[in-house]
ZADO-1210 file (C-alpha; in nm, 4 decimals, padded with zeros to 6 digits):
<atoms>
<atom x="-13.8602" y="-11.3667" z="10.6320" code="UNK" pos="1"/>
<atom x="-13.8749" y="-11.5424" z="10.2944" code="UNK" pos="2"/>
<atom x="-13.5683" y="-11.6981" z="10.1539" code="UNK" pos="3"/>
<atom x="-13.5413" y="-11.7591" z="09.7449" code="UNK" pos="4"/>
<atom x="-13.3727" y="-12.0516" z="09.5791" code="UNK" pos="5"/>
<atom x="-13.0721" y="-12.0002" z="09.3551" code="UNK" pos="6"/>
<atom x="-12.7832" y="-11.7209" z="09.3299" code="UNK" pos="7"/>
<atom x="-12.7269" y="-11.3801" z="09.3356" code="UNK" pos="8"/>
<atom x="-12.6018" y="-11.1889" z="09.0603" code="UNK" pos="9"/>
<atom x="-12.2725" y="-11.1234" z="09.1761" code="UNK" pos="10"/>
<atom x="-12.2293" y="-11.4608" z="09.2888" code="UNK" pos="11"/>
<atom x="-12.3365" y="-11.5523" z="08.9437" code="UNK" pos="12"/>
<atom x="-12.0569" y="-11.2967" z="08.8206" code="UNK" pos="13"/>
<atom x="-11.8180" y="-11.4509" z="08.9967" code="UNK" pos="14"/>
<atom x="-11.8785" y="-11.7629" z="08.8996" code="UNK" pos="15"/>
<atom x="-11.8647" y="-11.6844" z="08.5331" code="UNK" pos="16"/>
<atom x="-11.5245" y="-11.4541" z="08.6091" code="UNK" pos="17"/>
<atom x="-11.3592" y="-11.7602" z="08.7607" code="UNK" pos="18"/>
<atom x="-11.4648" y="-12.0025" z="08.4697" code="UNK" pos="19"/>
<atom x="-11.3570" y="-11.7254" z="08.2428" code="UNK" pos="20"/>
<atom x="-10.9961" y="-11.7644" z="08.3926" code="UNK" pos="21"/>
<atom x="-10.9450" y="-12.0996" z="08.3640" code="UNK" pos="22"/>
<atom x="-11.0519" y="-12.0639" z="07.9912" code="UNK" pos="23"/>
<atom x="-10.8107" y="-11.8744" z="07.9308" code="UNK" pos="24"/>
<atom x="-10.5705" y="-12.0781" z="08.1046" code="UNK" pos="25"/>
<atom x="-10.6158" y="-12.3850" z="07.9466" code="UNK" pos="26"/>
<atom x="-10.6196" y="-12.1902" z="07.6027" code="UNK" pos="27"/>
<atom x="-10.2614" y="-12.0616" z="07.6067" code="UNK" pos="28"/>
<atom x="-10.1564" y="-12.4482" z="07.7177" code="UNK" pos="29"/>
<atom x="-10.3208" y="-12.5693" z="07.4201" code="UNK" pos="30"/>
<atom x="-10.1478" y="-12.3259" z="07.1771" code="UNK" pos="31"/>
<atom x="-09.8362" y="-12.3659" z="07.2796" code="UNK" pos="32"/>
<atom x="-09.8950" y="-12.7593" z="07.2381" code="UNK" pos="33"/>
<atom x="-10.0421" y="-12.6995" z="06.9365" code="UNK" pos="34"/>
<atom x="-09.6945" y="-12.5163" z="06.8233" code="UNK" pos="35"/>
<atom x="-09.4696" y="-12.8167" z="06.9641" code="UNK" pos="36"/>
<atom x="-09.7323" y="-13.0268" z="06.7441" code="UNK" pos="37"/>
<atom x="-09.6870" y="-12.8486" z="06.4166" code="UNK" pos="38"/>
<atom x="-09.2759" y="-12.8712" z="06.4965" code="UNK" pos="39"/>
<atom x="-09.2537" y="-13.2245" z="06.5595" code="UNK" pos="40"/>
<atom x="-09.5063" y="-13.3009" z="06.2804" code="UNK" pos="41"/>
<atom x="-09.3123" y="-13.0967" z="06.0062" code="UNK" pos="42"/>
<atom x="-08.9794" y="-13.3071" z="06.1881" code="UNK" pos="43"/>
<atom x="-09.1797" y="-13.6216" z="06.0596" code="UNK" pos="44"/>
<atom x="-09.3064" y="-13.4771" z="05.7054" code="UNK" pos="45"/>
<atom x="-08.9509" y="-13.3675" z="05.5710" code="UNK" pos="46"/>
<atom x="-08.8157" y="-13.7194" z="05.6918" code="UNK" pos="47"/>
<atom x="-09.0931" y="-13.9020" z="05.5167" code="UNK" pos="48"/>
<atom x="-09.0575" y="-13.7145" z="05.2198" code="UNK" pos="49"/>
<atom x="-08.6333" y="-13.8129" z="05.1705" code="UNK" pos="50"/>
<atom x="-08.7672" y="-14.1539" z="05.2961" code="UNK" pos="51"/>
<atom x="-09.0404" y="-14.1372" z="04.9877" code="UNK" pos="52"/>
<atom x="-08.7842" y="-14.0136" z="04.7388" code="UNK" pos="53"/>
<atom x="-08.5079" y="-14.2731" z="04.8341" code="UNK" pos="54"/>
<atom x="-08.7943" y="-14.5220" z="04.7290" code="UNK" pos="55"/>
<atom x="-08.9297" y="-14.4192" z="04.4734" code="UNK" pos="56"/>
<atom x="-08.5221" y="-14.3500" z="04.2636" code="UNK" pos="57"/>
<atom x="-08.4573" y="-14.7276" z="04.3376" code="UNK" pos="58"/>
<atom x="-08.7933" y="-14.8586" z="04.2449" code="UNK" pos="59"/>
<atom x="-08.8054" y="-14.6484" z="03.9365" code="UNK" pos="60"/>
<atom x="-08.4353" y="-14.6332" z="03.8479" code="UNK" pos="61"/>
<atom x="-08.4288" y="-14.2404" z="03.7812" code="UNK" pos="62"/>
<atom x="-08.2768" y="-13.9675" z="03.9779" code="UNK" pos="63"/>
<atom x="-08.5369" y="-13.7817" z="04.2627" code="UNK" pos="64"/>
<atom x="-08.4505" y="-13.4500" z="04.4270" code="UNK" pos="65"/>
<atom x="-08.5693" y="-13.2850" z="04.7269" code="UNK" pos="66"/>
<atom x="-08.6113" y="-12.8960" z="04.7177" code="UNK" pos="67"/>
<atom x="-08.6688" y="-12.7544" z="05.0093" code="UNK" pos="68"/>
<atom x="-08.8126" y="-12.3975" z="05.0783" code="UNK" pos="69"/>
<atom x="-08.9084" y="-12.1880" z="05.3599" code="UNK" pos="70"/>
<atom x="-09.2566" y="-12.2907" z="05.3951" code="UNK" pos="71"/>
<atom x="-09.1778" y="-12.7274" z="05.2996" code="UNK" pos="72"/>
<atom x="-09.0834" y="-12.8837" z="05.0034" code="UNK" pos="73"/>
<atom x="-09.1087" y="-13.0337" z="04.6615" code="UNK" pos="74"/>
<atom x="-09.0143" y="-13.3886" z="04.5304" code="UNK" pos="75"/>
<atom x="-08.8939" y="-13.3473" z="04.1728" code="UNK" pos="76"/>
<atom x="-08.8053" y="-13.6125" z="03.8920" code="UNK" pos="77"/>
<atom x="-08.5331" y="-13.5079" z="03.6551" code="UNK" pos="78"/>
<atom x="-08.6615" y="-13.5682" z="03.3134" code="UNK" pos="79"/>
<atom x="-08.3988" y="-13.6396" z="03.0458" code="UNK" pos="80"/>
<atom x="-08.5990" y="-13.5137" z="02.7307" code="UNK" pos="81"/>
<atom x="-08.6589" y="-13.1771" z="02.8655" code="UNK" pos="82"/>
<atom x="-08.3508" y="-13.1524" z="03.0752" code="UNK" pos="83"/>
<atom x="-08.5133" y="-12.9934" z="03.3418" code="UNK" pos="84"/>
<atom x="-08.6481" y="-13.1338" z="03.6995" code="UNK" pos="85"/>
<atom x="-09.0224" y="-13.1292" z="03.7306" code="UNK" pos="86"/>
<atom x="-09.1968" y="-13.1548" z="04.0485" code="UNK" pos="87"/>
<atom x="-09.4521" y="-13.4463" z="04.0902" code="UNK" pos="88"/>
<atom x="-09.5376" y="-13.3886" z="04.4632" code="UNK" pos="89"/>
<atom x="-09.5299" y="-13.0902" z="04.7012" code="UNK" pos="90"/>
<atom x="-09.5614" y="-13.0275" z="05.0686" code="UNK" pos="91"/>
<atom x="-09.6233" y="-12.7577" z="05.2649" code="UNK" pos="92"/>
<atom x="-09.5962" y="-12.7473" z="05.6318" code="UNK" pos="93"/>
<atom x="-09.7598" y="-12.4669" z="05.8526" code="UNK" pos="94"/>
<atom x="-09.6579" y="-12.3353" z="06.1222" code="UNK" pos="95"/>
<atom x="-09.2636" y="-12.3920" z="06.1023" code="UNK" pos="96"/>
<atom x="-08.9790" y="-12.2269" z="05.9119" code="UNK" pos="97"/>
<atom x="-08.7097" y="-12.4627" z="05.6754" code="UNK" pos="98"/>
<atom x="-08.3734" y="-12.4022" z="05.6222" code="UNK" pos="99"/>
<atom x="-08.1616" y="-12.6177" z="05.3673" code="UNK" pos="100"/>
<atom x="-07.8463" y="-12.5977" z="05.3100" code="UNK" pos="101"/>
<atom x="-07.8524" y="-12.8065" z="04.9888" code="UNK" pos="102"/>
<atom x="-08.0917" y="-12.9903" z="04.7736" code="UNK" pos="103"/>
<atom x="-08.0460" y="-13.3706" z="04.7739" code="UNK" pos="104"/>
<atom x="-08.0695" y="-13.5829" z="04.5022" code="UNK" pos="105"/>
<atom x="-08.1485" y="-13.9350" z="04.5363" code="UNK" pos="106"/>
<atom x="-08.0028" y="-14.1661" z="04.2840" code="UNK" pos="107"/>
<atom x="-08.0945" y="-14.5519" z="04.1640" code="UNK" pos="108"/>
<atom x="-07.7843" y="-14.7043" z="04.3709" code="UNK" pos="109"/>
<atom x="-07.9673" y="-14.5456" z="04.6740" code="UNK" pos="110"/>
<atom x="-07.6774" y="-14.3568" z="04.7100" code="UNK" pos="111"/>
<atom x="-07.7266" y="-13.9198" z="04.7568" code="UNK" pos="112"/>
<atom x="-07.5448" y="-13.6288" z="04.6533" code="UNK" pos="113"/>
<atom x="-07.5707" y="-13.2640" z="04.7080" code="UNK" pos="114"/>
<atom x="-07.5980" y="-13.3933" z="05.0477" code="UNK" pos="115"/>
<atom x="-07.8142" y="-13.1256" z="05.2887" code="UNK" pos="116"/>
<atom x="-07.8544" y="-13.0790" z="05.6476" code="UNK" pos="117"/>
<atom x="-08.2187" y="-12.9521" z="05.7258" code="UNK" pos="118"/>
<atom x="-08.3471" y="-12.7288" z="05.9740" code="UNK" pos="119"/>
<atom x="-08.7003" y="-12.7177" z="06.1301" code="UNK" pos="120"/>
<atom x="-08.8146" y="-12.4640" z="06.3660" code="UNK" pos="121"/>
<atom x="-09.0550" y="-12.2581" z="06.5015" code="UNK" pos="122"/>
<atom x="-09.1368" y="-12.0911" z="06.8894" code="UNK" pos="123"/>
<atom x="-09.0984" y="-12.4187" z="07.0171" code="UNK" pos="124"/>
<atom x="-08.8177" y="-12.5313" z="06.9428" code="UNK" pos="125"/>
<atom x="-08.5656" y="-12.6815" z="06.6501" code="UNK" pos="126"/>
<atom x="-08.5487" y="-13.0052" z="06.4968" code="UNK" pos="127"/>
<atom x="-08.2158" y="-13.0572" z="06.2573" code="UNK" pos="128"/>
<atom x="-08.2332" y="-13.3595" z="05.9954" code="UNK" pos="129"/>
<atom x="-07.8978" y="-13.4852" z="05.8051" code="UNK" pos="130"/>
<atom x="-07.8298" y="-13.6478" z="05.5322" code="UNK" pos="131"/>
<atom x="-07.5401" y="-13.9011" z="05.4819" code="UNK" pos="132"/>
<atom x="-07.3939" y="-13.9914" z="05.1312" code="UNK" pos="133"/>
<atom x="-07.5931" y="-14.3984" z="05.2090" code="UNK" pos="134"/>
<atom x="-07.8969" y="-14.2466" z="05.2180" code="UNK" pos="135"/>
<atom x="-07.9191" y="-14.2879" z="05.5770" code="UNK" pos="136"/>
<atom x="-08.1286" y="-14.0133" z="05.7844" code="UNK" pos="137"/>
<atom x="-08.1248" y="-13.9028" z="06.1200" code="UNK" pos="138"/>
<atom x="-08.3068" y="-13.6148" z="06.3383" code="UNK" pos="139"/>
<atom x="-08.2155" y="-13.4738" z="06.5935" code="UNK" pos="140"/>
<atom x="-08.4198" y="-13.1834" z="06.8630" code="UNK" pos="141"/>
<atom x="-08.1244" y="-12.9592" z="06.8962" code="UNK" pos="142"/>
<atom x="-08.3567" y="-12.7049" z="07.1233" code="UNK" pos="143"/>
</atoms>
């Protein structure tokens, strides 16, 4: 009786079935962390943008708005010969959904009006940012 070194085919199958399953496994953790990701990154993005335009209307001394969309949003200046306000920076964030329920416009005292409350969401989960008339900003994860 000879014997031969190494496996069979089906244990080989088996093996690869098995390794196959904890691919896919690990896969749908990972997406759904990527998901939670993207949410809590866009959370950040939208608060560093108010921070950004809060800045840059006291440093400069002119008036900055924030107009949000459904897909992220634009900082715009207001320029005084055109009487129009022109965007100088945009962001787009992937993945989540934004609702505003205003557009906020920073002023030179540091002070806001058109004062918004922001929401961020996406399959996992919600994040809502306000606004108060100081310029102050908190988030919250409301789900």
């Amino acid at each position: 009786m000879t014997r031969t070194k190494g496996f069979t085919l089906i244990e080989s199958l088996v093996a690869v079935a098995i390794f196959s399953l904890v691919i896919m496994a690990g896969s749908t953790a990972f997406s759904g962390l990527s998901n939670r990701l993207l949410l809590e990154r866009a959370a950040w993005e939208v608060r560093a943008q108010l921070s950004q335009a809060r800045v840059k209307s006291i440093w400069e001394g002119v008036a900055v708005r924030v107009h949000f969309n459904s897909s992220g949003c634009d900082l715009e200046e207001f320029d005084d010969l055109a009487k129009s306000w022109k965007a100088w920076e945009r962001e787009r964030l992937d993945g989540v959904r934004i609702e505003a329920n205003n557009h906020p416009v920073f002023h030179p005292t540091g002070t806001v009006s058109n004062l918004a409350t922001i929401f961020i969401s996406n399959s996992k989960g919600r994040y809502k940012i306000t606004l108060a008339i100081s310029g102050r900003i908190r988030t919250i994860r409301v789900s």
